[in-house]
C-alpha positions in Angstrom: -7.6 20.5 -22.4 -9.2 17.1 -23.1 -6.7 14.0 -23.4 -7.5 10.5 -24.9 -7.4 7.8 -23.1 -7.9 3.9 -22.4 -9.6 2.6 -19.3 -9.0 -1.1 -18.8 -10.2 -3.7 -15.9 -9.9 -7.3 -14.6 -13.0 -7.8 -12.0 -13.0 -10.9 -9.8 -16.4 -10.8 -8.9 -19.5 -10.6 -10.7 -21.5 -7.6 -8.9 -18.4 -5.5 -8.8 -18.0 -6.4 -12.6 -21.4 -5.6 -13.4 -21.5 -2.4 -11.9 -18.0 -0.9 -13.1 -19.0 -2.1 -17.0 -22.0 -0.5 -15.9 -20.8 3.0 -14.8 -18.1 3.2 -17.5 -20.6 2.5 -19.9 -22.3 5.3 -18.9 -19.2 7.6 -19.1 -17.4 6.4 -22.0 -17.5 4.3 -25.2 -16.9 0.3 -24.6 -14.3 -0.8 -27.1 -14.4 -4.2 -25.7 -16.0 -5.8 -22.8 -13.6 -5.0 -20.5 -12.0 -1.7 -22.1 -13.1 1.6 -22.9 -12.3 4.8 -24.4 -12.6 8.1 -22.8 -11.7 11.8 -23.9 -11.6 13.9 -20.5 -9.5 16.9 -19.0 -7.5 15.6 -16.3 -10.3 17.0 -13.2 -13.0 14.6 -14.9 -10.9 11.9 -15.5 -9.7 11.8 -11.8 -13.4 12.1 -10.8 -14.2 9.3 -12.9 -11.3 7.0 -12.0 -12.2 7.4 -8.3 -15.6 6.8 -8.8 -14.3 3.6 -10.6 -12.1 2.9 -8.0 -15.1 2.8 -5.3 -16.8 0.1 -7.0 -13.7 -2.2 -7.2 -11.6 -4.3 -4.1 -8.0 -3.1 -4.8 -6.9 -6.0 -3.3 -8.3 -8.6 -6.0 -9.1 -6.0 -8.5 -7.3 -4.1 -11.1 -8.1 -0.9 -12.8 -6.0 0.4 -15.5 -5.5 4.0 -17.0 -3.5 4.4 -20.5 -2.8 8.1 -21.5 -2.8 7.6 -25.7 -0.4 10.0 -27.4 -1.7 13.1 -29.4 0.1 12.1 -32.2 0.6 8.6 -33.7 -1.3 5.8 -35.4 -5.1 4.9 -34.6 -6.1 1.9 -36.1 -8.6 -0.7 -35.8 -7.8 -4.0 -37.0 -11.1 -6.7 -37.2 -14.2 -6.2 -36.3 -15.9 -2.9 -35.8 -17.2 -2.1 -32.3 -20.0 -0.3 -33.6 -22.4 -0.8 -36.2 -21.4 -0.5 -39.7 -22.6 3.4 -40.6 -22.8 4.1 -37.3 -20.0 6.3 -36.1 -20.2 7.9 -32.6 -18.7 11.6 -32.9 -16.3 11.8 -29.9 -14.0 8.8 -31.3 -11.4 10.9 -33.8 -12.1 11.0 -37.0 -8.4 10.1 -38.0 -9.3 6.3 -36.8 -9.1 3.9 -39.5 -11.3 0.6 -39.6 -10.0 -1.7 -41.6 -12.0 -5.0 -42.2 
Protein backbone atom coordinates (compact mmCIF):
# COMPACT_ATOMS: atom_id res chain seq x y z
CA UNK A 1 0.00 0.00 0.00
CA UNK A 2 1.46 3.40 -1.07
CA UNK A 3 1.77 6.18 1.83
CA UNK A 4 2.43 9.97 1.37
CA UNK A 5 5.06 11.46 2.50
CA UNK A 6 7.56 14.54 3.05
CA UNK A 7 11.28 14.24 2.56
CA UNK A 8 13.14 17.14 4.06
CA UNK A 9 17.09 18.06 4.26
CA UNK A 10 19.74 20.53 5.64
CA UNK A 11 23.15 19.79 3.57
CA UNK A 12 26.37 21.42 4.79
CA UNK A 13 28.19 21.09 1.82
CA UNK A 14 27.67 21.93 -1.62
CA UNK A 15 28.49 18.50 -3.60
CA UNK A 16 26.63 16.43 -1.15
CA UNK A 17 23.71 19.08 -1.58
CA UNK A 18 23.91 18.90 -5.21
CA UNK A 19 23.70 15.38 -5.49
CA UNK A 20 20.89 14.51 -2.90
CA UNK A 21 18.53 17.49 -4.64
CA UNK A 22 19.67 15.72 -7.46
CA UNK A 23 18.68 12.12 -6.77
CA UNK A 24 15.40 13.13 -5.08
CA UNK A 25 14.62 15.01 -7.88
CA UNK A 26 14.79 12.19 -9.78
CA UNK A 27 12.46 10.12 -7.41
CA UNK A 28 10.03 12.52 -6.27
CA UNK A 29 8.38 15.91 -6.79
CA UNK A 30 10.42 19.08 -5.29
CA UNK A 31 7.99 21.14 -3.29
CA UNK A 32 10.68 23.47 -2.30
CA UNK A 33 14.35 23.53 -2.74
CA UNK A 34 15.12 21.56 0.04
CA UNK A 35 11.71 19.42 0.41
CA UNK A 36 9.98 17.00 -1.49
CA UNK A 37 7.01 14.92 -1.87
CA UNK A 38 6.93 11.29 -2.34
CA UNK A 39 4.06 8.55 -2.57
CA UNK A 40 5.92 5.03 -1.94
CA UNK A 41 5.05 1.59 -0.20
CA UNK A 42 7.20 1.34 2.77
CA UNK A 43 10.10 -1.33 0.66
CA UNK A 44 10.69 1.67 -1.80
CA UNK A 45 10.70 4.29 0.59
CA UNK A 46 13.34 2.52 2.69
CA UNK A 47 15.36 1.94 -0.55
CA UNK A 48 15.11 5.45 -1.27
CA UNK A 49 15.93 6.84 2.14
CA UNK A 50 19.11 4.68 2.20
CA UNK A 51 20.11 5.65 -0.97
CA UNK A 52 19.64 9.27 0.41
CA UNK A 53 21.35 8.50 3.36
CA UNK A 54 24.61 7.34 1.26
CA UNK A 55 25.03 10.61 -0.22
CA UNK A 56 24.83 12.61 3.13
CA UNK A 57 27.57 12.79 6.33
CA UNK A 58 25.26 11.94 9.33
CA UNK A 59 27.43 13.63 11.34
CA UNK A 60 26.84 17.39 9.80
CA UNK A 61 23.86 16.31 7.79
CA UNK A 62 20.29 15.91 8.44
CA UNK A 63 17.71 13.92 6.52
CA UNK A 64 14.19 14.06 7.42
CA UNK A 65 11.14 11.67 6.75
CA UNK A 66 7.43 12.97 7.58
CA UNK A 67 4.71 10.16 7.19
CA UNK A 68 1.42 12.75 6.11
CA UNK A 69 -1.87 11.36 7.47
CA UNK A 70 -4.43 9.69 5.06
CA UNK A 71 -6.94 11.85 6.18
CA UNK A 72 -6.81 15.60 6.91
CA UNK A 73 -6.29 18.96 5.18
CA UNK A 74 -3.96 19.47 2.06
CA UNK A 75 -3.47 22.85 1.30
CA UNK A 76 -1.20 25.11 -0.42
CA UNK A 77 -0.99 28.52 0.64
CA UNK A 78 1.16 31.09 -1.92
CA UNK A 79 2.83 30.38 -4.73
CA UNK A 80 2.30 27.38 -6.79
CA UNK A 81 5.31 24.99 -7.22
CA UNK A 82 4.38 24.14 -10.57
CA UNK A 83 3.24 25.96 -13.46
CA UNK A 84 -0.17 27.37 -13.58
CA UNK A 85 -2.21 24.54 -15.73
CA UNK A 86 0.28 22.22 -15.10
CA UNK A 87 -0.67 19.61 -12.64
CA UNK A 88 1.53 16.53 -12.13
CA UNK A 89 -0.89 13.42 -11.59
CA UNK A 90 0.71 11.68 -8.58
CA UNK A 91 0.10 14.89 -6.20
CA UNK A 92 -3.78 14.14 -4.81
CA UNK A 93 -6.27 15.63 -6.39
CA UNK A 94 -7.92 16.81 -3.01
CA UNK A 95 -4.96 19.52 -2.81
CA UNK A 96 -6.15 22.89 -2.82
CA UNK A 97 -3.97 25.96 -4.32
CA UNK A 98 -5.05 28.91 -3.12
CA UNK A 99 -3.40 32.14 -4.50
Amino acid sequence: MRHDFLIAYDITEARRLQRLHRYLSKESVPIEYSVFFATEDTRRLLGLLDHAAALINPASDDLRCYPLPERGLRLRLGKATLPAGIYYSALPAEWVGLE
